[in-house]
KOLGU-923121 format. One line per 3 residues: number of its first residue (from 0); for each residue x, y, z of C-alpha. Coordinates in steps of 0.2 Angstrom, whole numbers, padded with zeros to 4 digits. Each point is the difference from the previous one (the first is absolute). Example, Ala and Ser with C-alpha at 12.3 -4.5 7.8 and 13.67 -1.06 7.14 Angstrom:
BEGIN
0	0062,-0022,0039; 0006,0017,-0003;
END
This chain:
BEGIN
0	0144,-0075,0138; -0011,-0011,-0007; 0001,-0012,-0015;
3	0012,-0015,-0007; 0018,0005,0000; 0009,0012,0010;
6	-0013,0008,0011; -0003,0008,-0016; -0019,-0003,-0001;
9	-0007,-0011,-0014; 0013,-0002,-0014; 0002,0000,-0020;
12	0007,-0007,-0015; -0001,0004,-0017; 0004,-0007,-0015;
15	-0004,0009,-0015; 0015,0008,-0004; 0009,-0010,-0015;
18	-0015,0006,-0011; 0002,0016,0003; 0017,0001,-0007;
21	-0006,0001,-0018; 0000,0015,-0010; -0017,0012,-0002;
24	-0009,-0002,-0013; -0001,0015,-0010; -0016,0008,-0007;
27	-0004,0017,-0011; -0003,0016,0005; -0019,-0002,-0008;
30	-0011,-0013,0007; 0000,-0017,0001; -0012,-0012,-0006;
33	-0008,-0011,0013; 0006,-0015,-0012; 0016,0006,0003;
36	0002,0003,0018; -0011,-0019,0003; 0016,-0007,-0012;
39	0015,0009,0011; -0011,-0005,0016; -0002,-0016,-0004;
42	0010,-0017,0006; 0008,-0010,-0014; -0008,-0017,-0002;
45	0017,-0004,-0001; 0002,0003,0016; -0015,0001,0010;
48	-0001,0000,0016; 0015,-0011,0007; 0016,0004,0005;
51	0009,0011,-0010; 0019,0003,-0004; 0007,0017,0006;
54	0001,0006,-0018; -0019,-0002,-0003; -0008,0016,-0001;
57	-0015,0004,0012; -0013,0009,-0010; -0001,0017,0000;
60	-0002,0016,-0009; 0004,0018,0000; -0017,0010,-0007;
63	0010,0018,-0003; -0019,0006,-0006; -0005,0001,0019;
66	0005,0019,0004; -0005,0009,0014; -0001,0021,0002;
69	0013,0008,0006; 0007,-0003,0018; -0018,-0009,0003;
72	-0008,-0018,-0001; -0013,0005,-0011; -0001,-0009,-0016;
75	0001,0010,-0018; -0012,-0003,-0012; 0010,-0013,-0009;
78	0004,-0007,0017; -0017,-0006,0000; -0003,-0008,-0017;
81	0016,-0010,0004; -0009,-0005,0016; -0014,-0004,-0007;
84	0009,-0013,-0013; 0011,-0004,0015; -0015,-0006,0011;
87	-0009,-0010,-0016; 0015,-0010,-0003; 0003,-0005,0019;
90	-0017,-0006,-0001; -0001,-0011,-0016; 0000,-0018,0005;
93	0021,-0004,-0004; 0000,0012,0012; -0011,-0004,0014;
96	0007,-0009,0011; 0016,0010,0005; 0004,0016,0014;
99	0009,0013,-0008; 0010,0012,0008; -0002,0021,-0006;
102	0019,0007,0002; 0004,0018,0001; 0016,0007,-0007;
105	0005,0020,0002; 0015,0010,-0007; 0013,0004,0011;
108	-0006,0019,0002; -0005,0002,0018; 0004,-0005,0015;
111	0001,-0020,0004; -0013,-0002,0012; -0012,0012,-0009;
114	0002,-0012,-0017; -0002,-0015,0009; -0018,0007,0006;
117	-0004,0008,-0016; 0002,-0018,-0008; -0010,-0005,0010;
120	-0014,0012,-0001; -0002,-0003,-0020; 0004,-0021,0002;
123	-0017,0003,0012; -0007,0010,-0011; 0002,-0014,-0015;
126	-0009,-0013,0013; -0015,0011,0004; -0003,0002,-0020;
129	0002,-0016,-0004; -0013,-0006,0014; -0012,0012,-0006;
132	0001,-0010,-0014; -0004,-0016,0008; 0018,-0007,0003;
135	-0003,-0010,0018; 0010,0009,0011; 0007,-0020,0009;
138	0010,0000,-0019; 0012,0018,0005; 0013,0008,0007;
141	0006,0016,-0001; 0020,0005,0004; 0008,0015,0001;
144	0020,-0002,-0006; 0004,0018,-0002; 0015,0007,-0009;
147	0008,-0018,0006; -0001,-0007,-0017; 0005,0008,-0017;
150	-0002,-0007,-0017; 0015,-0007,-0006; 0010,0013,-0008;
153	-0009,0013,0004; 0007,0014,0012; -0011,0002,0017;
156	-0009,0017,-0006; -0006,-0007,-0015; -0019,0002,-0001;
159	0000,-0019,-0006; 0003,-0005,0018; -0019,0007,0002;
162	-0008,-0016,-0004; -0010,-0013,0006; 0003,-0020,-0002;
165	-0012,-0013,0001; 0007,-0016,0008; -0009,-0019,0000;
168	0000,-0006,0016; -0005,-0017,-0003; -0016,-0008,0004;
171	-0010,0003,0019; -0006,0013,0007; 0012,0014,0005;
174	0006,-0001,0018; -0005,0015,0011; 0011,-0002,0012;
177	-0005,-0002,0020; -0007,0018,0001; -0012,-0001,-0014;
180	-0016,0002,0010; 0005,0012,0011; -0008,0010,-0014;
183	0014,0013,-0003; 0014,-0009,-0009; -0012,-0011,-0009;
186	0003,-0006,-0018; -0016,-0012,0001; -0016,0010,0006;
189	-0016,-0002,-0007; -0008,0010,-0013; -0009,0010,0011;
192	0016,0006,0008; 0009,0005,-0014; -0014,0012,-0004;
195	0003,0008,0017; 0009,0016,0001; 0011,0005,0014;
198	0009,0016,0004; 0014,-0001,0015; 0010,0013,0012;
201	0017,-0006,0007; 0009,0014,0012; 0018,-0003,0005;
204	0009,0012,0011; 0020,-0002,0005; 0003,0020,-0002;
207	-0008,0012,0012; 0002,0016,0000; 0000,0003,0020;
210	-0002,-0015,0010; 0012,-0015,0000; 0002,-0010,-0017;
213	-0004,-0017,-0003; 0009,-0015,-0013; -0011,-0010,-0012;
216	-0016,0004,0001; 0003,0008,-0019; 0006,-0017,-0003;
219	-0016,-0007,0008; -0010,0009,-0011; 0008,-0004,-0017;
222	-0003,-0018,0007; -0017,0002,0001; 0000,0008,-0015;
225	0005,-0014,-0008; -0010,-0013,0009; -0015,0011,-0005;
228	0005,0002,-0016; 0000,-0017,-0005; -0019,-0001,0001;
231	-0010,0005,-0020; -0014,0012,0010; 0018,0012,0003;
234	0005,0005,-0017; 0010,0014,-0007; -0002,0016,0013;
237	-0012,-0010,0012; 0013,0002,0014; 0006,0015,0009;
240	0015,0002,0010; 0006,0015,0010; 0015,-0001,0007;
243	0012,0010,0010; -0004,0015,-0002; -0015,-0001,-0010;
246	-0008,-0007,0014; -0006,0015,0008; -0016,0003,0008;
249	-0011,0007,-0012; 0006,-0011,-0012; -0005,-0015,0009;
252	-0015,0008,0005; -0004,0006,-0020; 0007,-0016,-0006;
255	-0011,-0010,0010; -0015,0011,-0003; 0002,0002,-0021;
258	0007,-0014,-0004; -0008,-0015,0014; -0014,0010,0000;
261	-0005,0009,-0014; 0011,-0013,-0010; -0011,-0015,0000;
264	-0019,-0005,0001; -0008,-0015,0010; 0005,-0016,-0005;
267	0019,0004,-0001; 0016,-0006,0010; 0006,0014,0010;
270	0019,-0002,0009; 0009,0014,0013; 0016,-0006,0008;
273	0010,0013,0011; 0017,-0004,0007; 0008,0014,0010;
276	-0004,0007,0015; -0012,-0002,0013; -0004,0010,0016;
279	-0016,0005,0013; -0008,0019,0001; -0013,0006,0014;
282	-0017,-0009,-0007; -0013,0017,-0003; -0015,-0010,0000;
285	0001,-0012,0014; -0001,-0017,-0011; 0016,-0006,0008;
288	0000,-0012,0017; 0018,0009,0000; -0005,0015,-0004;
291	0013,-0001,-0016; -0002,0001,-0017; 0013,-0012,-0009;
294	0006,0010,-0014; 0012,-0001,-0017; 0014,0011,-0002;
297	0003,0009,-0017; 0017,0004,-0005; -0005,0018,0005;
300	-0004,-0002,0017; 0009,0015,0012; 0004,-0001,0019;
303	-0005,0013,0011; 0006,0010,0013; -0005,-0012,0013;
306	0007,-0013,-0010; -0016,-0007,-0008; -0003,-0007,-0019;
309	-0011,0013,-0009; -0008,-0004,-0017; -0006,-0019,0002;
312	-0012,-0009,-0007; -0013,-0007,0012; -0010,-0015,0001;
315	-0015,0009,0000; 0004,0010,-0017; 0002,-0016,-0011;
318	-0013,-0011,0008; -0011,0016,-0006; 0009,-0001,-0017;
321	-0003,-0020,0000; -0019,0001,0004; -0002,0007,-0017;
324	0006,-0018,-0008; -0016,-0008,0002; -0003,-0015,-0013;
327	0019,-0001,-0004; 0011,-0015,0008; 0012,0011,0011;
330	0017,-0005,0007; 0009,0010,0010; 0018,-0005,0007;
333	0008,0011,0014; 0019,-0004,0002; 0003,0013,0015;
336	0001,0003,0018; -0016,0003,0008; 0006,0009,0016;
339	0015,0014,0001; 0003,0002,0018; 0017,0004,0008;
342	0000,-0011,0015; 0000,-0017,-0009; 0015,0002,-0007;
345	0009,-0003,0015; -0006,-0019,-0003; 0010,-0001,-0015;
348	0016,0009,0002; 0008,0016,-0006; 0002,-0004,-0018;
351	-0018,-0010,-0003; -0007,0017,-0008; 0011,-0004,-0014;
354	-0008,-0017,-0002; -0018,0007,0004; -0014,0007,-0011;
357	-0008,0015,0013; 0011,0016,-0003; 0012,0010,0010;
360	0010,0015,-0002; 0014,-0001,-0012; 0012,-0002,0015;
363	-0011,-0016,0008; -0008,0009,0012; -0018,-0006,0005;
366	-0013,0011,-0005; -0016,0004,0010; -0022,0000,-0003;
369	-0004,0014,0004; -0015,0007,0010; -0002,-0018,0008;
372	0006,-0013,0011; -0002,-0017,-0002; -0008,-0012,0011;
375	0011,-0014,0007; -0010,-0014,-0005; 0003,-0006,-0016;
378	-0013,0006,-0014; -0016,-0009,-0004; -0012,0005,-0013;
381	-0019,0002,0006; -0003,-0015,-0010; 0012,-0010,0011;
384	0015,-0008,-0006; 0017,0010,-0006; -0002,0016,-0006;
387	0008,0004,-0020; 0000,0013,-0010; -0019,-0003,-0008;
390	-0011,-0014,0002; -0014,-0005,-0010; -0011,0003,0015;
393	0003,0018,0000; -0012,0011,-0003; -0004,0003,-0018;
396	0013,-0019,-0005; -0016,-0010,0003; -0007,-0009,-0016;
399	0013,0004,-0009; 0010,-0012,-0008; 0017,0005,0010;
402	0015,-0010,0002; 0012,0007,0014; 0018,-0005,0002;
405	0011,0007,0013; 0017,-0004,0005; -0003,0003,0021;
408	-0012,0003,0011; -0001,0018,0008; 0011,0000,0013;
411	0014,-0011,-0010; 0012,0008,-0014; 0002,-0008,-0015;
414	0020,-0004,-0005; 0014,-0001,-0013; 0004,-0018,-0003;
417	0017,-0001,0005; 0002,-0017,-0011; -0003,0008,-0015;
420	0013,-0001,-0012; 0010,0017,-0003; -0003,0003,-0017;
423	-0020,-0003,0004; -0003,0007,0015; -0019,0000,0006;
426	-0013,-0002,0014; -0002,-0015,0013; -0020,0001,-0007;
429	0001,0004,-0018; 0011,-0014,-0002; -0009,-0013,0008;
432	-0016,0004,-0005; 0008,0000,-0020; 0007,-0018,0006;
435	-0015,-0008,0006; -0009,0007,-0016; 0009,0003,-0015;
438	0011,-0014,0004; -0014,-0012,0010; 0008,-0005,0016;
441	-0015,0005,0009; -0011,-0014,-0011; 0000,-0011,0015;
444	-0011,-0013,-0007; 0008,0001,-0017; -0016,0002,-0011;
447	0008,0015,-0009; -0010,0013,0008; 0006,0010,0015;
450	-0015,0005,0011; -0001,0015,0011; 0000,-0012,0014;
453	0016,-0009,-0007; 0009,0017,-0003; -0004,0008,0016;
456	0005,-0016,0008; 0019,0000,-0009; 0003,0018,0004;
459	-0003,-0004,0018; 0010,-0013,0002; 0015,0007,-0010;
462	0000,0017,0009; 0001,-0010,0015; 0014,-0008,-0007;
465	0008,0015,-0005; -0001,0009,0019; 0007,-0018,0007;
468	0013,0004,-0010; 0003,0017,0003; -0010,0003,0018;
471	0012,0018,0002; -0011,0009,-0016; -0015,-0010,0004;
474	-0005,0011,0017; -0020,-0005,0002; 0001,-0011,-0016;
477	-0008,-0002,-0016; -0016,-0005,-0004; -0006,0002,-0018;
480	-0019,0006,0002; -0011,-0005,-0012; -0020,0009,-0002;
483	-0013,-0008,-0013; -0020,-0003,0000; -0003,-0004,-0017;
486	0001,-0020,-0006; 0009,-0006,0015; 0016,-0006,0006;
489	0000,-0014,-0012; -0001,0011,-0016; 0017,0003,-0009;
492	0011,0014,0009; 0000,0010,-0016; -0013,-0006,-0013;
495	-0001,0008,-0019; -0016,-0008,0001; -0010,-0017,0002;
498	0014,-0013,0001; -0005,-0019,0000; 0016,-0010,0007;
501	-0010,-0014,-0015; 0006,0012,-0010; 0018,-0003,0005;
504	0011,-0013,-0005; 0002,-0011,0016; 0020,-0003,0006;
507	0002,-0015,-0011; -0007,0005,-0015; 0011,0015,0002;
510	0016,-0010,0003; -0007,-0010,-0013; 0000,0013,-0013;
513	0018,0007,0003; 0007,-0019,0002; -0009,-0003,-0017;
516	0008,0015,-0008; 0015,-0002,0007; 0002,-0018,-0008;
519	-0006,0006,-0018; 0013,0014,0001; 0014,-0004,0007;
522	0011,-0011,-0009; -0002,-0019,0003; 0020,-0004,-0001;
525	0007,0009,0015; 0020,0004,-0005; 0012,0009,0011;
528	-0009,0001,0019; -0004,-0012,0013; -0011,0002,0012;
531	-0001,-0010,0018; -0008,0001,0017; 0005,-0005,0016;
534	-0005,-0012,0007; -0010,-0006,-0012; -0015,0005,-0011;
537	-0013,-0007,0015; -0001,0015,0011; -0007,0001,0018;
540	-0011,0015,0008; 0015,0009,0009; 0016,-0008,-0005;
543	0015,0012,-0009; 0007,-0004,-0016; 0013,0005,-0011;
546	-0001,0004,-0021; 0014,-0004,-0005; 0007,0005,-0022;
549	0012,-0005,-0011; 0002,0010,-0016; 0012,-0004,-0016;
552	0002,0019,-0001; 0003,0017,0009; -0016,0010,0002;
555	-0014,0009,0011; -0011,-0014,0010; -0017,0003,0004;
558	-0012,-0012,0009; -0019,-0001,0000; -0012,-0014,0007;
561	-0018,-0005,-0002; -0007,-0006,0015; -0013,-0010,0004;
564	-0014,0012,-0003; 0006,0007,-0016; 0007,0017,0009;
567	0017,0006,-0009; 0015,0007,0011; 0018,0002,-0005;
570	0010,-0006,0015; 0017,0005,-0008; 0006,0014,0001;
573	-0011,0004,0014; 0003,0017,0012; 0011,-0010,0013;
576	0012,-0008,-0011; 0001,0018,-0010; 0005,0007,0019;
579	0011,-0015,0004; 0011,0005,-0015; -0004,-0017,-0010;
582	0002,0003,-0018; -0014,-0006,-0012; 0013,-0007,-0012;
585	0006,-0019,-0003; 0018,-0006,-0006; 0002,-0012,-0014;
588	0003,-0017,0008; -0002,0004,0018; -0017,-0006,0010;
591	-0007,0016,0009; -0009,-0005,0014; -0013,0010,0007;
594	-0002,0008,0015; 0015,-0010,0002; 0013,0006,0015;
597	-0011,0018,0002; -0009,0002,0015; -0011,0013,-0007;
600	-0014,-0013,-0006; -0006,-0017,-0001; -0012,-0009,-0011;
603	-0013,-0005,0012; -0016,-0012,-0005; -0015,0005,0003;
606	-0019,-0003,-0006; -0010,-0003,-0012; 0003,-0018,-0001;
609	0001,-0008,-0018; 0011,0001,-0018; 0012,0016,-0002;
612	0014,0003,-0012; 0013,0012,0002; 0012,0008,-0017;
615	0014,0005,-0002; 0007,0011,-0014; 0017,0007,-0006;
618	0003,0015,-0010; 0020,0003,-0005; -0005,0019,-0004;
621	-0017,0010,0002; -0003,0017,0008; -0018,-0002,-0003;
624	0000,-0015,0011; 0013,0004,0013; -0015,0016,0003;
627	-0015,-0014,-0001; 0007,-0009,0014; 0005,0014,0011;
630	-0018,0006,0000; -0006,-0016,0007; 0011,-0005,0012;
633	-0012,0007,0016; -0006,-0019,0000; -0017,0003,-0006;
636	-0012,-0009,-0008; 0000,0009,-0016; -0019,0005,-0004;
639	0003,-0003,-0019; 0008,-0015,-0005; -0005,-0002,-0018;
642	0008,0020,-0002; 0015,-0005,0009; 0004,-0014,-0012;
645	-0002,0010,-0015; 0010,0014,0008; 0014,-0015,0005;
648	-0001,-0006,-0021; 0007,0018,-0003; 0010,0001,0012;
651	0009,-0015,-0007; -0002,0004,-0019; 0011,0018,0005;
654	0016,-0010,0006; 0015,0006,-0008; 0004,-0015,-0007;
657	-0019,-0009,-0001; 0009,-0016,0009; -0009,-0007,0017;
660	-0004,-0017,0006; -0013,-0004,0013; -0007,-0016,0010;
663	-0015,-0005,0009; -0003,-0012,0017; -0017,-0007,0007;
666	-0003,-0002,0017; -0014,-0005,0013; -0004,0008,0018;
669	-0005,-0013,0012; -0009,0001,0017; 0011,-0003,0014;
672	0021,-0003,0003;
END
């Protein structure tokens, strides 16, 4: 893994969270005057911009005017006249030089998962209005908190809880995170790319109905879903998702037909991601070296008599389907097997189909293509090279604008990542290929955009990894394919549009921003925790150290780091100490030292050279936060920092008793032992 601390990957601090302990300010029903929100936006002179006590209030204000119709992220009339005051007074000059972060709240009707993306969805909408009002879209953030965090005395259900805050963020320019110009997840594009439109597909089979079943590629999907999601051109019902059982094949054919098709007009973003199955049939019109068509399997695929898939989707079908995309930018992921044959199993061992995305029989047994017999050399394409599932030298993909990403080559089967965690089960591909973009670790050169080249690059080298690790599922391998004409390997692996990396902050700057923050909000006194590292606070390119905290009370530890090129991570609780049985929780008096006598990590140095800090926060009571941290202890970069503090502030304004105490500790990574 790459990064400062703990083979975790670039790390993270954060400081913001004192400020965030103060109560919201309260607005009417009716609108509010653009005076009025500049005056609760504003920083005291008092106060200004230095370090604060833990009692100062952060700026903010709750704007109950912004209403949104029913079960949607479409403003109401009323909506929009508070916007429009809302967007005046974040640009009158007291106001100008602050980022702001837009804060969605649901009621607790609903499921969990469904109100966190709703937020989000109406928070986004509130962005694109008030840059269609000029707002710079470097000053805002947009977060999605759910039913997480109720009004004070008000019970969950309460149609108060459907508000939207406002939050000052202090001066400079909100930090996108690592993954901000790989164009989906992007809070920073450029005007012409919030005028683009985008419309997505995500398909996620683990039920079939007749051939073997398959574990977390629904999961995969929602993943996507989420990483798409994040990116203004996808709003409210721009992504479709069939899964399970809706994923059958006229659906996926109609869907992609209607709603790709049909759906969008030159000029727009089109998506299609299909994790499931994957399989060969006898190729009817000879444009196969192997005389097989790679195919995608709906839920509703049969088995013959002869023990053959029936009902699959072919190559040839959707590359007729993706012809018709011209003047669109096109990107099409493939998570699935591209071969199905019975005698390469023997490679991999009796239980590998379990692990495997090409189907069998319900019972494991193999199944057959009919009507052919494949030759014994391994497939190539008649354009040379490794044969996938489409290509954008097919007939009919040239000129278009089509991105192709596929998990394996045609005569290799795509896997179940056996690391995954349990609760999060998911694909060796999927997961890496969300790592090296949403989360950045495939930006080798670290400008903030991850290029084709870059991505294609990390995916190889990580499923390499992945089958030295496990070489009994790996059979003839994995290697990620990757298929693009248009702009080059050096253009950004999934662009929303013409990204300049001028237009991103560089490392520093963005360190520098969140240091800067985190000075102005976190309270200059530190009471109650110490903070070392050992040996020292000079730290050498692959040497291990130890954190080690003392607290003057009981409560829930969480720590996050900053490294030298501004990327944020929380290192504790991570996924190995989680799975070593190592509680996040500190005792009153007693110096916890991490990772201490475990064996299940270490915190390893590792580059960037240059000035890091590391945080350290304890909370004695909050759910809230106890959930924050189990969502990011995977070890990634987290793509939004500037979200992730403001989430943390609520977090810690919801324990129990509104007690916590935190400290911070700067360090430096040096060349050499």
């Amino acid at each position: 893994m790459r990064g400062l601390f703990a083979g975790c990957g670039a790390a993270a601090v954060i400081a913001c969270l004192a400020a965030f302990s103060a109560a919201l300010a309260e607005a009417d029903s009716g609108v509010v005057s653009r005076d009025d929100i500049a005056k609760q936006l504003v920083f005291s002179r008092s106060r200004g911009l230095q370090p604060q006590a833990a009692a100062a209030p952060t700026p903010r204000i709750r704007l109950s005017a912004i209403q949104f119709e029913f079960n949607s992220d479409r403003l109401t009339v009323n909506g929009r006249t508070q916007l429009s005051e809302l967007a005046d007074a974040l640009q009158m000059p007291v106001l100008q030089g602050f980022s702001f972060a837009v804060v969605g709240h649901t009621d607790s009707v609903g499921s969990e998962d469904y109100n966190r993306a709703l937020s989000l969805r109406r928070a986004r909408s509130v962005k694109r209005a008030l840059l269609a009002a000029g707002v710079k879209t470097g000053r805002l953030v947009e977060i999605g908190l759910g039913e997480a965090y109720p009004l004070a005395g008000h019970a969950g259900e309460d149609a108060r809880n459907r508000r939207v805050a406002v939050v000052n963020l202090g001066t400079g320019a909100v930090v996108a995170g690592t993954t901000a110009t790989t164009g989906l997840s992007s809070s920073s594009m450029t005007i012409d790319n919030e005028q683009r439109r985008g419309r997505a597909l995500l398909i996620g089979i683990d039920r079939y109905e007749h051939v073997s079943q398959l574990t977390g590629t629904v999961n995969d999907a929602h993943a996507m879903r989420a990483w798409i999601s994040a990116h203004p051109g996808f709003g409210d019902g721009d992504i479709r998702m069939l899964l399970d059982g809706e994923a059958t094949r006229d659906n996926i054919l109609r869907s992609i037909e209607e709603w790709l098709i049909a759906g969008t007009r030159p000029g727009d973003d089109v998506f299609l991601y299909f994790s499931g199955h994957g399989s060969q049939q006898h190729d009817d019109n000879d444009d196969e070296a192997d005389r097989l068509d790679e195919t995608l399997v709906p839920v509703d695929a049969t088995i013959d008599a002869n023990g053959a898939p029936r009902g699959m989707i072919s190559d040839d079908e959707v590359a007729a389907l993706m012809a018709r995309l011209a003047g669109r930018r096109v990107h099409f992921v493939i998570d699935a097997c591209h071969s199905g044959t019975g005698d390469r199993l023997a490679t991999v061992g009796t239980e590998s189909w379990r692990y495997v995305k090409t189907p069998h029989g319900p019972n494991g047994a193999p199944l057959r293509i009919a009507g052919t017999r494949k030759r014994a050399s391994a497939p190539t394409s008649k354009t040379g090279g490794p044969e996938a599932f489409m290509s954008t030298k097919d007939t009919g993909m040239s000129g278009l604008d089509l991105t192709v990403w596929a998990a394996v080559q045609a005569d290799q089967k795509a896997l179940v990542d056996e690391e995954a965690p349990e609760s999060e089960p998911g694909s060796v591909f999927t997961r890496r290929l969300l790592s090296g973009t949403r989360d950045g670790r495939a930006d080798a050169d670290r400008n903030g955009i991850v290029t084709r080249a870059e991505l294609h690059e990390w995916l190889l080298q990580e499923s390499e990894a992945y089958c030295g690790r496990h070489p009994h599922r790996c059979g003839r391998g994995l290697t990620p394919q990757l298929h693009a004409d248009a702009g080059g390997l050096e253009r950004a692996a999934f662009p929303s549009g013409s990204v300049s990396p001028s237009a991103r902050p560089a490392a520093s700057a963005t360190k520098d921003i969140l240091v800067r923050r985190a000075e102005r909000l976190v309270a200059s006194g530190e009471e109650g925790v110490k903070l070392a590292i050992e040996p020292g606070a000079k730290l050498p390119v692959g040497s291990f150290v130890d954190i080690v905290v003392e607290s003057d009370r009981d409560g829930q530890l969480v720590l996050l780091d900053i490294d030298p090129s501004g990327r944020m991570v929380q290192i504790f609780p991570n996924r190995f100490s989680t799975e070593a049985g190592v509680a996040a929780r500190i005792r009153a008096g007693e110096a916890l030292r991490l990772p201490g006598d475990s064996a299940a990590f270490r915190f390893s140095v590792e580059p960037p050279v240059g000035e890091g800090m590391l945080m350290a926060l304890v909370v004695e009571e909050s759910l809230p936060l106890a959930g924050l941290a189990s969502r990011h202890k995977d070890l990634a970069v987290i793509a939004r920092p500037d979200a992730y503090l403001v989430e943390l502030g609520e977090a810690v304004r919801m324990a129990d008793n509104g007690t916590w105490a935190q400290a911070t500790r700067d360090y430096e990574v040096v060349a050499g032992r």
